[in-house]
C-alpha positions as CSV (number, residue, x, y, z in Angstrom):
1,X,80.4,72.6,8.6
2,X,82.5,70.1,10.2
3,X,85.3,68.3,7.6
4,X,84.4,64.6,7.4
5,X,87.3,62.3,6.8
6,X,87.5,60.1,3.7
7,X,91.0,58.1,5.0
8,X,90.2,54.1,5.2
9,X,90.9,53.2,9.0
10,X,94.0,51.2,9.1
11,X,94.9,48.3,11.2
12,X,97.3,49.8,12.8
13,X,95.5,52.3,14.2
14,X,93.2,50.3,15.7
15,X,95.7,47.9,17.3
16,X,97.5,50.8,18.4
17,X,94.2,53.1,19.6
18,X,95.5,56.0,17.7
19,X,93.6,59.1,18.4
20,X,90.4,60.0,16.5
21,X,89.9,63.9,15.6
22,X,86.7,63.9,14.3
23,X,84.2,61.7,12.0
24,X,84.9,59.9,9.0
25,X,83.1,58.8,6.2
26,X,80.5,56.4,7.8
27,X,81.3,53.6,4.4
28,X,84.9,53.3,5.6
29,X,83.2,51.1,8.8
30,X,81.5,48.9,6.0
31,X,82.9,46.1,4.9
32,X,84.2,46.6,1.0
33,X,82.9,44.8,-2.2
34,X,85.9,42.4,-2.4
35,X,85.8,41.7,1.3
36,X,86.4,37.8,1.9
37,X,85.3,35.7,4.3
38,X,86.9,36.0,8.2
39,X,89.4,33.3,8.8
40,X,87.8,32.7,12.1
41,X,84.7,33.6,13.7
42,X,84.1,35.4,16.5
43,X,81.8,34.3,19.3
44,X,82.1,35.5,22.7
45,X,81.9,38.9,24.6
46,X,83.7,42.0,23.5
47,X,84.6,44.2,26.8
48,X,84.7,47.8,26.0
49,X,86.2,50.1,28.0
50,X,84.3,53.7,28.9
51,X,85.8,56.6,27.0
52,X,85.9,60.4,26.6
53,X,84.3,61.0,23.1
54,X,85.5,63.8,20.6
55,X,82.0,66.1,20.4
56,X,80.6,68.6,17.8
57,X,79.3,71.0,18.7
58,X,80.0,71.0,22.3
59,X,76.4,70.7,24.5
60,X,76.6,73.5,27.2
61,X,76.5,70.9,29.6
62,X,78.5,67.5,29.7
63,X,76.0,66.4,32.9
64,X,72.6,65.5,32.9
65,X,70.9,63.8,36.2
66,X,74.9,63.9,37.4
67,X,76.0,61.3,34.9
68,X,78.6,62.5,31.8
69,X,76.9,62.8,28.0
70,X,80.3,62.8,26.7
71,X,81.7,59.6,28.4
72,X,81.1,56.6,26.4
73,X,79.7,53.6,28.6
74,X,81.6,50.8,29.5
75,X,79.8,48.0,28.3
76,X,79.9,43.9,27.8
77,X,78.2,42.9,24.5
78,X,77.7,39.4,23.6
79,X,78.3,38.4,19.4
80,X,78.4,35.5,17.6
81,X,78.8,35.0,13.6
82,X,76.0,33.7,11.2
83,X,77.0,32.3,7.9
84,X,80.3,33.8,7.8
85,X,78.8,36.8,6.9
86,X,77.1,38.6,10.1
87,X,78.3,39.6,13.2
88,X,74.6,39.4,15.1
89,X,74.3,40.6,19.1
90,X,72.9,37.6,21.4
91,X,70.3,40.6,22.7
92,X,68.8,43.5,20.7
93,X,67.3,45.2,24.1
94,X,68.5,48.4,26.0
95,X,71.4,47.4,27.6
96,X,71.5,49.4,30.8
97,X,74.9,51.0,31.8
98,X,74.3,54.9,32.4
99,X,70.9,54.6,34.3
100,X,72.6,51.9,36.6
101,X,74.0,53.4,40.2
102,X,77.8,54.2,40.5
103,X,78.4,54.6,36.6
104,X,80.0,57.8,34.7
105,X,78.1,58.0,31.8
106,X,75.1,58.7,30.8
107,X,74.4,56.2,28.1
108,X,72.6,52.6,28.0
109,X,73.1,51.0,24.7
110,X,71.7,49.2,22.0
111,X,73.2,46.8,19.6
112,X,71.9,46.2,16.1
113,X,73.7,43.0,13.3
114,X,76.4,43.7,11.8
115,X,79.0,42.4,9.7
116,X,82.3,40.1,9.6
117,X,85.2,39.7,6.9
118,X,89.1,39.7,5.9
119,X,91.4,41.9,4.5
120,X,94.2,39.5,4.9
121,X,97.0,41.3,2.7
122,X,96.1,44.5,4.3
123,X,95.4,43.5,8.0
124,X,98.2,41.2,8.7
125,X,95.8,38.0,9.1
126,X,93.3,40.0,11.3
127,X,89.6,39.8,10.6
128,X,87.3,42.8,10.9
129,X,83.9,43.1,12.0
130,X,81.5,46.6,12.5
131,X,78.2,47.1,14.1
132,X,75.7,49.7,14.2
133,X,74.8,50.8,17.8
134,X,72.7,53.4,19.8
135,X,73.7,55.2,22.5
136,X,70.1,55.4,24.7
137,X,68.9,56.1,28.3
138,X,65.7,54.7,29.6
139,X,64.3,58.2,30.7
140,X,64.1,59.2,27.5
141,X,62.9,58.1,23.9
142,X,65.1,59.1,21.7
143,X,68.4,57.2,19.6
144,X,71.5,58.4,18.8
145,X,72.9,56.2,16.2
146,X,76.0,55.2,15.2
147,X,78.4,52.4,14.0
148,X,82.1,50.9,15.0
149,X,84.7,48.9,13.9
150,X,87.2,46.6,15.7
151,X,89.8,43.5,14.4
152,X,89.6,40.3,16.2
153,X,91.8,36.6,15.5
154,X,91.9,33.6,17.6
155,X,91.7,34.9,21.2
156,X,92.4,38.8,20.5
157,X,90.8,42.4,19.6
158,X,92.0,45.3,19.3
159,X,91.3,49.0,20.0
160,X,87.1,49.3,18.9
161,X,86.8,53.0,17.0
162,X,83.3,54.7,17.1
163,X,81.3,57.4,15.8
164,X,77.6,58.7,16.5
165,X,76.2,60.3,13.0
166,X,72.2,60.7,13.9
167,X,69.4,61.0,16.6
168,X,66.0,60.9,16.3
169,X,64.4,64.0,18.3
170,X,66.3,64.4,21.9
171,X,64.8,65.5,25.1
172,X,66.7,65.9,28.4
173,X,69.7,65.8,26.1
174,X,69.0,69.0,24.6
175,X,71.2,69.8,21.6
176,X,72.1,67.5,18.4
177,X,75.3,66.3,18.3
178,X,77.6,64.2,16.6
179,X,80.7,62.1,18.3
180,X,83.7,59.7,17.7
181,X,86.1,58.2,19.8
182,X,87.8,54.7,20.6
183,X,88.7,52.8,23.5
184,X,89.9,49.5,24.6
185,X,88.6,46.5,24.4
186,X,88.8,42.9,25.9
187,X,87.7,39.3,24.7
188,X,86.4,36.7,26.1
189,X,85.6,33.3,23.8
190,X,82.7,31.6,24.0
191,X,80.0,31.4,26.9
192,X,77.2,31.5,24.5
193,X,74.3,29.8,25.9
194,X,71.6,28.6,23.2
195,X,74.1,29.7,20.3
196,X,72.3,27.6,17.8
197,X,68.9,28.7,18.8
198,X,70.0,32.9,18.9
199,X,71.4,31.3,15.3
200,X,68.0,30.0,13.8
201,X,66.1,33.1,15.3
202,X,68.5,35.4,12.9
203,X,68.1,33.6,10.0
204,X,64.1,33.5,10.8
205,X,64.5,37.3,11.1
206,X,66.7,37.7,7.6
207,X,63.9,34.9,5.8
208,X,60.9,37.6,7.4
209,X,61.8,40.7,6.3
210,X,60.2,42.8,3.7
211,X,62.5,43.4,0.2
212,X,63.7,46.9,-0.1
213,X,64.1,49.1,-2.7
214,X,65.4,53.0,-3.2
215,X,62.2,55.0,-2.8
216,X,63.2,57.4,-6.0
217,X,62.0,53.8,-7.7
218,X,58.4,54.8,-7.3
219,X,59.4,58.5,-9.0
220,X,57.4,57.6,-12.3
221,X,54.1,56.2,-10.4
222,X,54.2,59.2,-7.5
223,X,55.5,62.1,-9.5
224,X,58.8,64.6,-9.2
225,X,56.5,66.9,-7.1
226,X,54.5,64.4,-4.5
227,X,58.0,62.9,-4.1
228,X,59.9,66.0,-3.4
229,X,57.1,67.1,-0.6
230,X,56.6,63.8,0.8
231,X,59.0,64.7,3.8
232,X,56.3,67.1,5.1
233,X,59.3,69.9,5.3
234,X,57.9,73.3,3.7
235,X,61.8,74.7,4.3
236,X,65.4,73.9,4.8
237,X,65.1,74.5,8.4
238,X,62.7,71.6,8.3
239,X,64.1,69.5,5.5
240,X,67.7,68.9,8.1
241,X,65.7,67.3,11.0
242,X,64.2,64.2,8.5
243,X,66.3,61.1,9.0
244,X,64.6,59.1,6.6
245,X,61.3,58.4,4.5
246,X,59.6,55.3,3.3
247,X,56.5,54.0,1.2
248,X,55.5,50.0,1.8
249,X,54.0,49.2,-1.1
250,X,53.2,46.0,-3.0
251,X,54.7,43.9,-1.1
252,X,58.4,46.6,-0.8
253,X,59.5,48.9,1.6
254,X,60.9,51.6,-0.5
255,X,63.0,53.9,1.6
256,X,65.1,57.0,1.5
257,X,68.8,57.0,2.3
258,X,69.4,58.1,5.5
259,X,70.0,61.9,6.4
260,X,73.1,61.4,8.2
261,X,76.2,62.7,9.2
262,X,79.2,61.5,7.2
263,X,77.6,59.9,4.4
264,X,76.0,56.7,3.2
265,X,75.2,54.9,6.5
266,X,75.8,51.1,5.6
267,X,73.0,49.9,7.9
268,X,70.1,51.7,6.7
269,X,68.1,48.5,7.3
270,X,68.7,47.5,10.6
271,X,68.5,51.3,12.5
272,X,66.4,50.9,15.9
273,X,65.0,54.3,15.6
274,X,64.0,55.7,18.9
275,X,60.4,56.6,17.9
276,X,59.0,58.6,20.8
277,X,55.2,58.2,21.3
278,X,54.8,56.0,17.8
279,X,55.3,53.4,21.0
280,X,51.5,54.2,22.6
281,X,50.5,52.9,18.6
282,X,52.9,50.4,17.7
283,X,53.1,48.8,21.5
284,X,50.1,49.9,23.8
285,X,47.5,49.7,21.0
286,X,48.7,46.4,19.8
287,X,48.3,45.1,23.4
288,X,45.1,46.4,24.2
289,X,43.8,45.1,21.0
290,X,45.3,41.4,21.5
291,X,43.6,41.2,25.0
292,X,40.6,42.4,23.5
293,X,40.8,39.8,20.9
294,X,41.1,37.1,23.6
295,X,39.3,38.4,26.3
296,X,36.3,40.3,24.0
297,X,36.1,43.9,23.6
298,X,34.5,44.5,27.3
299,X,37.7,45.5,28.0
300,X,37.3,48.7,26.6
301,X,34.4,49.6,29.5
302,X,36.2,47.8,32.3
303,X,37.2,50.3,34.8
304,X,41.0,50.6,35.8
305,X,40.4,50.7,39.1
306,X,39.3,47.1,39.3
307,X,43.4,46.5,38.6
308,X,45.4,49.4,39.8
309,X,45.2,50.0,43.8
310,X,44.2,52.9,43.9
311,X,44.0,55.4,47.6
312,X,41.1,56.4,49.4
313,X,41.9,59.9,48.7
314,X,41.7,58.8,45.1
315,X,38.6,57.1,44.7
316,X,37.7,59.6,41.6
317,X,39.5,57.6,39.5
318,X,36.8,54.7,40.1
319,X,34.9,55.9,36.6
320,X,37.6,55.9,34.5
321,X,37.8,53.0,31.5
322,X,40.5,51.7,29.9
323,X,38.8,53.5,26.4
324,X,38.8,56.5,28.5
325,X,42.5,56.0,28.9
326,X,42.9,55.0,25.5
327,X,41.5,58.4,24.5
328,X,43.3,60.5,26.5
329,X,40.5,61.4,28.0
330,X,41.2,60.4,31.9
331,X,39.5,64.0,33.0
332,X,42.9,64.7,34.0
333,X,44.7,67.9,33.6
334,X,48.4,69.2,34.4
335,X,47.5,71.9,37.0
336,X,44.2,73.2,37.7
337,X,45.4,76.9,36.3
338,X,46.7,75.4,33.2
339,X,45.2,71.6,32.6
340,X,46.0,71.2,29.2
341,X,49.9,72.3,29.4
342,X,51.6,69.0,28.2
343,X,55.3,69.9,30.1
344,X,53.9,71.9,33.2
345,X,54.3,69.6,36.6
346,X,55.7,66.9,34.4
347,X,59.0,66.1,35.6
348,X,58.2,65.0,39.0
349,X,56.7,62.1,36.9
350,X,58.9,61.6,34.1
351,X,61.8,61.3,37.0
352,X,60.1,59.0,38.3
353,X,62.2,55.3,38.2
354,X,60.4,52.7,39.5
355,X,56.9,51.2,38.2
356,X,55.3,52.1,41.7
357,X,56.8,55.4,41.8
358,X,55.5,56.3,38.3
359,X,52.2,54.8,39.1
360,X,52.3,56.6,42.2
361,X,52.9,60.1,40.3
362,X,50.7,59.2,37.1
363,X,47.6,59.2,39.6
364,X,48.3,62.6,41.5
365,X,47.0,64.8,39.1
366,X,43.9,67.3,39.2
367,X,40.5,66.1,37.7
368,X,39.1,68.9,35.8
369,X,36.7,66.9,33.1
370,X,34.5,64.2,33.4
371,X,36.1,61.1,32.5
372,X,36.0,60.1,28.7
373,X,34.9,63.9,27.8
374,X,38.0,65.5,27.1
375,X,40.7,65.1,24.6
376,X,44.3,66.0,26.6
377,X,47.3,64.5,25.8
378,X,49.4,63.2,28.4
379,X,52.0,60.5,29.1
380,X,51.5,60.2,32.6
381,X,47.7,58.4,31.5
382,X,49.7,56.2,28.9
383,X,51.9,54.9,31.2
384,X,49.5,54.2,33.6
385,X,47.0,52.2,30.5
386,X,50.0,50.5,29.8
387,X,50.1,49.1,34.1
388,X,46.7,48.8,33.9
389,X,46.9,46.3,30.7
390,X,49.7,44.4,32.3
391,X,47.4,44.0,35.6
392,X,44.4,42.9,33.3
393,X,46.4,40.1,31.6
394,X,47.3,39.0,34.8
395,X,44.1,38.9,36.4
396,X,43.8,36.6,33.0
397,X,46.0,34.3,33.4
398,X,48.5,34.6,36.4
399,X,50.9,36.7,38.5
400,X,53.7,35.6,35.9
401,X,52.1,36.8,33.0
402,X,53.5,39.9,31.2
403,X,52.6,42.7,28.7
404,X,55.8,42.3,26.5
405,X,56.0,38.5,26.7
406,X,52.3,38.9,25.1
407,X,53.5,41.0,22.4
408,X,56.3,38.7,21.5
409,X,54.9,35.4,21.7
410,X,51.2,36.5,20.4
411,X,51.6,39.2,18.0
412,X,54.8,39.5,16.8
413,X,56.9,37.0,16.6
414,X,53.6,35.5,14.6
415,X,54.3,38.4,12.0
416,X,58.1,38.1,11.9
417,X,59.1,40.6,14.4
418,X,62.0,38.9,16.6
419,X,63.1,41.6,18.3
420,X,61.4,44.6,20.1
421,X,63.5,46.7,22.2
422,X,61.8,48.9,24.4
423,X,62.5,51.0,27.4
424,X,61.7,50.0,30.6
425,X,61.5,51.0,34.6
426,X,64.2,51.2,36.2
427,X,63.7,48.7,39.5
428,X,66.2,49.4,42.5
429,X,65.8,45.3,42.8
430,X,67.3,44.5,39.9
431,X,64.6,43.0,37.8
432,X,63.9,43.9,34.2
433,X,61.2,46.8,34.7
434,X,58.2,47.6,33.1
435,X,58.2,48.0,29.8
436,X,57.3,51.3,28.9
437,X,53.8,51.7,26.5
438,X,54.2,55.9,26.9
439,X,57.0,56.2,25.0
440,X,60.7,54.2,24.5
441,X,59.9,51.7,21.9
442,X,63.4,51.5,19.3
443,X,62.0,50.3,16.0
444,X,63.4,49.4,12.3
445,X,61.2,50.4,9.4
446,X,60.6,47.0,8.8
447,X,59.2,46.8,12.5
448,X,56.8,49.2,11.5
449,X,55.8,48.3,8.3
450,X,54.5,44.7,10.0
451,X,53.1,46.6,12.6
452,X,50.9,48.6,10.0
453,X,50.0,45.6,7.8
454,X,48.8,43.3,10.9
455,X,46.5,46.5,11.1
456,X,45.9,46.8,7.2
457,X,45.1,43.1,7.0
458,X,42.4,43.6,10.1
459,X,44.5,42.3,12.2
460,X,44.8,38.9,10.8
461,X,47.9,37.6,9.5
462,X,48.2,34.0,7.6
463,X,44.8,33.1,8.5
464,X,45.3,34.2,12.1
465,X,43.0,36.5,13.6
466,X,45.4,38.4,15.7
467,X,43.9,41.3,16.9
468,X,40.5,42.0,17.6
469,X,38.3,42.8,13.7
470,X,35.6,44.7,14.7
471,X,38.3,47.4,16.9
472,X,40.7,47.4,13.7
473,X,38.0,48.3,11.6
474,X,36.8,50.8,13.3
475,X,40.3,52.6,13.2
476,X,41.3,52.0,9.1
477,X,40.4,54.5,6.7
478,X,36.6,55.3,6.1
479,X,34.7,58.7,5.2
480,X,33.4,59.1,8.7
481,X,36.1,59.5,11.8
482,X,35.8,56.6,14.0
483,X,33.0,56.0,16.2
484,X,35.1,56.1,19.4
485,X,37.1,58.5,18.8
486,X,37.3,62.3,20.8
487,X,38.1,65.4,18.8
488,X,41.4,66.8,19.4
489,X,40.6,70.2,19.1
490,X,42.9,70.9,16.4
491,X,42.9,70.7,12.6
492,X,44.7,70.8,9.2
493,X,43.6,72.0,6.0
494,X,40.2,69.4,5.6
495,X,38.9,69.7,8.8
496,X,39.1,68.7,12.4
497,X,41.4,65.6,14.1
498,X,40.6,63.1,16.1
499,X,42.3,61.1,18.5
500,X,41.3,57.0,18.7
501,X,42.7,54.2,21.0
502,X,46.0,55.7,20.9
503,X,45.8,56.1,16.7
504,X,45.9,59.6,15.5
505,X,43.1,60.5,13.4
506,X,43.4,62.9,10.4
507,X,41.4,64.2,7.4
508,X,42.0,64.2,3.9
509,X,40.5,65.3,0.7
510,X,41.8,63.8,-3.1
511,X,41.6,66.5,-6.0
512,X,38.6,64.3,-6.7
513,X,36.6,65.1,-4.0
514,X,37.2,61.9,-2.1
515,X,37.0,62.6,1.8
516,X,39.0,60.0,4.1
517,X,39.7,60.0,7.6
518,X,43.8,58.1,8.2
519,X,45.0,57.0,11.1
520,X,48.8,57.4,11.7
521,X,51.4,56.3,14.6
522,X,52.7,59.9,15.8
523,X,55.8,60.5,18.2
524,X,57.8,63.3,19.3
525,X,60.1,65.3,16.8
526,X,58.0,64.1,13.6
527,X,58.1,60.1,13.8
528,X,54.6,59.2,11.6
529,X,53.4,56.2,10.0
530,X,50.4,56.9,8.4
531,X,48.2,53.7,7.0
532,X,46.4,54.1,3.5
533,X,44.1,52.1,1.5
534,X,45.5,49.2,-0.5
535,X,47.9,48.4,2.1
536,X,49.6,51.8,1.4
537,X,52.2,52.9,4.5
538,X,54.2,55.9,4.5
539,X,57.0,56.6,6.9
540,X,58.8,59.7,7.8
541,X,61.7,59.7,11.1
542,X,63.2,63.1,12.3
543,X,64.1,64.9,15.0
544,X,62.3,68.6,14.8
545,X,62.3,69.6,18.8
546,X,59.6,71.6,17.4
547,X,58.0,72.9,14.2
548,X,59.2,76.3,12.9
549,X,55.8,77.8,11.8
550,X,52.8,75.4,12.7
551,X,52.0,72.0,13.1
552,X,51.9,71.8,9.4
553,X,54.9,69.7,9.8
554,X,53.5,66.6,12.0
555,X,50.6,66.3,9.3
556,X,50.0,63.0,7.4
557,X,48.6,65.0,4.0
558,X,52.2,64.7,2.0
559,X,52.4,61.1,2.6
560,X,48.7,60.4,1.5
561,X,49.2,62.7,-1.5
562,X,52.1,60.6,-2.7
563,X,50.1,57.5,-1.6
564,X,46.8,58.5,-3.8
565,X,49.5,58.4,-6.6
566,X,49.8,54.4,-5.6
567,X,46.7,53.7,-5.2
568,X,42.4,54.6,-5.5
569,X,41.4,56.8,-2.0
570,X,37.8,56.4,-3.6
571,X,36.6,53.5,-1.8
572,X,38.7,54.0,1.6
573,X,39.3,51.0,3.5
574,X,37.1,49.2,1.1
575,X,40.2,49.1,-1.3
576,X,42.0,46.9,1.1
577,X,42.1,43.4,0.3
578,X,43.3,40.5,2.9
């Protein structure tokens, strides 16, 4: 087991860039309970220089797709202060670096608040600030998280130490590791633009989010025994990949510490978790269901055709819906010899960069069931929904009009989400990208629990009918699975699954008898968020690359067991009240 250091990180270390040998104890980046206010704040871009990181355990490769996993990305990242108090990032998106041509390493980045203070007697009238950050790469949809520290005064910084702690489940990256390192840095003052406005969107942010509270709070109400198994891990194997846990209820988010490396992480509360396929849930069903809300729920039999070109050579693709697509039910399989094999002829796709080029891949796959027939997951078809939606909008209301600029003006920013960082193609031109729908949304708990609620509260928040009733209803808990749903083929101990407009589907049974069909948010390496009567959400992210005996460890039934504690499953969805 790797020794974690417990020495406070001096000033003069990080003036100097002293070498870094390994992790240390992730509260000596925090600032301390007598920490005073900075003398000065900082607004401006911090430079970083890229750096070789220290590595444990070392990956059996250092390249993947030619770039270096163990070079830290030279990067520009725009800050300003808030109330003397937080050091906040002017963006919250991917910031590309290691997907770009001509770099070294591998990583993008992501940049979450932080904090600002003084040590004066100790830091000879430098101030110090630390951030959380995730090191990312828009092929994938994973996080791996971590948190720095750097001193700053008038026009100066110094050296900018790091260390990575966590990830949620990686993919192309293929072994768990944690990191440290420091490199230099520059400053440049000012050059904000809209400072006051990125100012008053924070402070909206800090006024929106949910209270917290420990989740060992809600011991007495869900008992030593729900609590203990609400993980979903049935063995220490599984018990290491779980990050962290969570139960909204009443009005709290009640969460677990976070499973990481080096201790208390001081930023529980503002983690983007990279949450795989929850993204298809929390980001393609939200869309679908806002345009349906608009537009009416026609959508659901319009045929994708009608807004993706497709070629003459694949005019079998003219019967497909956007429900179909929804379903995972496109009648699409991976090869003809093996259809439903989720990783067989995959990469060609996943490699893909461009919108066009994924497009172009996401259609060149063998029909083997009739359209809307067929359960079969794929992320090829949710990328392609997620075009399709965009193209829809626009046929709506204009060539300019986009899917994510829907989801932040219409539906969340109206629920208090300000930021939503999601992957996106990568565009030899330049531009932004597509926002990805299939997978590479990097969401807080708090993210997630307003995601849930809109749902819980039939989509209508404050009076606003967001999303579209009757399709929100039709997902939420009831004793029957819903009526456009496709079985999945699989099952857990009550009975069969079902798969609905991108929502998970699963049974459960009270000790009283009391049968209800939940729909949870599900992603790669055991990400859930499973909705409950009485505006009941559990929350579980890890990083299992897969489970060790069954699939017993992707199922909802330890969450809703702890949640029937909380509140009557007898009446379903009936129990929730707007």
């Amino acid at each position: 087991m790797m020794e974690i250091a417990n020495d406070p990180i001096m000033w003069k270390d990080l003036i100097e860039g002293t070498e870094v040998k390994g992790l240390t104890r992730n509260d000596q980046f925090a600032a301390p309970d007598n920490a005073q206010n900075p003398s000065a704040e900082f607004e401006g871009t911090l430079m970083l220089e890229g750096t070789q990181m220290g590595m444990a355990p070392e990956l059996s490769t250092n390249k993947v797709h030619g770039n270096d996993i163990t070079f830290f990305p030279d990067v520009s990242l725009e800050f300003f202060t808030v109330d003397d108090k937080y050091l906040v990032p002017v963006t919250q998106d991917v910031i590309p670096n290691g997907t770009l041509e001509k770099t070294r390493s591998y990583w993008d980045i992501i940049v979450q608040p932080g904090r600002v203070w003084s040590n004066l007697d100790q830091d000879n009238g430098w101030n110090r600030a630390s951030f959380p950050f995730s090191l990312v790469n828009r092929l994938e949809g994973e996080t791996h998280m971590g948190i720095a520290m750097f001193l700053y005064k008038e026009d100066k910084v110094s050296h900018v130490r790091f260390q990575i702690v966590a990830q949620t489940g990686p993919f192309d990256v293929s072994g768990y590791f944690n990191a440290w390192g420091i490199t230099k840095a520059s400053y440049n003052p000012g050059g904000i633009d809209n400072l006051e406005n990125h100012k008053n969107i924070y402070r909206l942010h800090l006024e929106n989010c949910f209270p917290t509270a420990p989740l060992h709070e809600l011991k007495q109400k869900v008992g030593d025994k729900n609590l203990a198994v609400f993980n979903g891990a049935k063995n220490k194997a599984e018990e290491k990949h779980v990050l962290q846990t969570g139960l909204f209820y009443e009005g709290v988010l009640y969460r677990s510490p976070c499973h990481f490396a080096a201790g208390p992480f001081p930023y529980g509360d503002d983690i983007r978790y990279g949450v795989w396929s929850v993204t298809k849930t929390a980001m393609m069903n939200v869309a679908m269901l806002r345009l349906a809300q608009k537009y009416g729920c026609g959508l659901l039999d319009e045929k994708i055709a009608n807004y993706i070109q497709m070629p003459e050579s694949l005019k079998e693709w003219n019967d497909v819906t956007y429900l179909d697509m929804a379903n995972m039910a496109s009648g699409r399989g991976a090869t003809t010899d093996d259809p439903t094999c989720y990783l067989c002829d995959y990469h060609r796709w996943y490699l893909a960069l461009s919108k066009n080029e994924k497009v172009t891949e996401s259609l060149n796959y063998p029909r083997v069931w009739e359209p809307g027939t067929k359960y079969n997951y794929r992320d090829q078809d949710a990328f392609l929904l997620g075009v399709a939606l965009e193209e829809y909008l626009r046929s709506r209301e204009g060539e300019d009009a986009t899917l994510d600029q829907l989801l932040k003006k219409e539906v969340y920013e109206p629920i208090g989400i300000y930021y939503a960082s999601v992957n996106r193609s990568i565009e030899d031109n330049g531009s932004s990208g597509h926002p990805r729908m299939d997978f590479g949304y990097h969401a807080t708990l708090d993210d997630l629990t307003k995601i849930a609620l809109l749902y819980e509260k039939r989509g209508n928040w404050n009076g606003n009918q967001i999303l579209h009733r009757r399709l929100v209803d039709s997902i939420l808990p009831k004793q029957e699975p819903p009526s456009l749903a496709i079985p999945k083929g699989e099952q857990n101990e009550f009975g069969p699954k079902y798969y609905a407009m991108n929502w998970h589907i699963e049974p459960y049974r009270s000790p009283e008898g009391s049968r209800l069909y939940l729909p949870n948010m599900k992603g790669y390496g055991g990400n859930l968020v499973t909705l409950m009567p009485g505006h009941v959400v559990g929350f579980r992210m890890a990083n299992a690359l897969t489970s060790s005996d069954s699939d017993d460890f992707d199922s909802t039934v330890p969450q809703a067991r702890a949640g029937e504690q909380l509140v009557s499953f007898c009446k379903g969805n009936d129990s929730n009240n707007d």
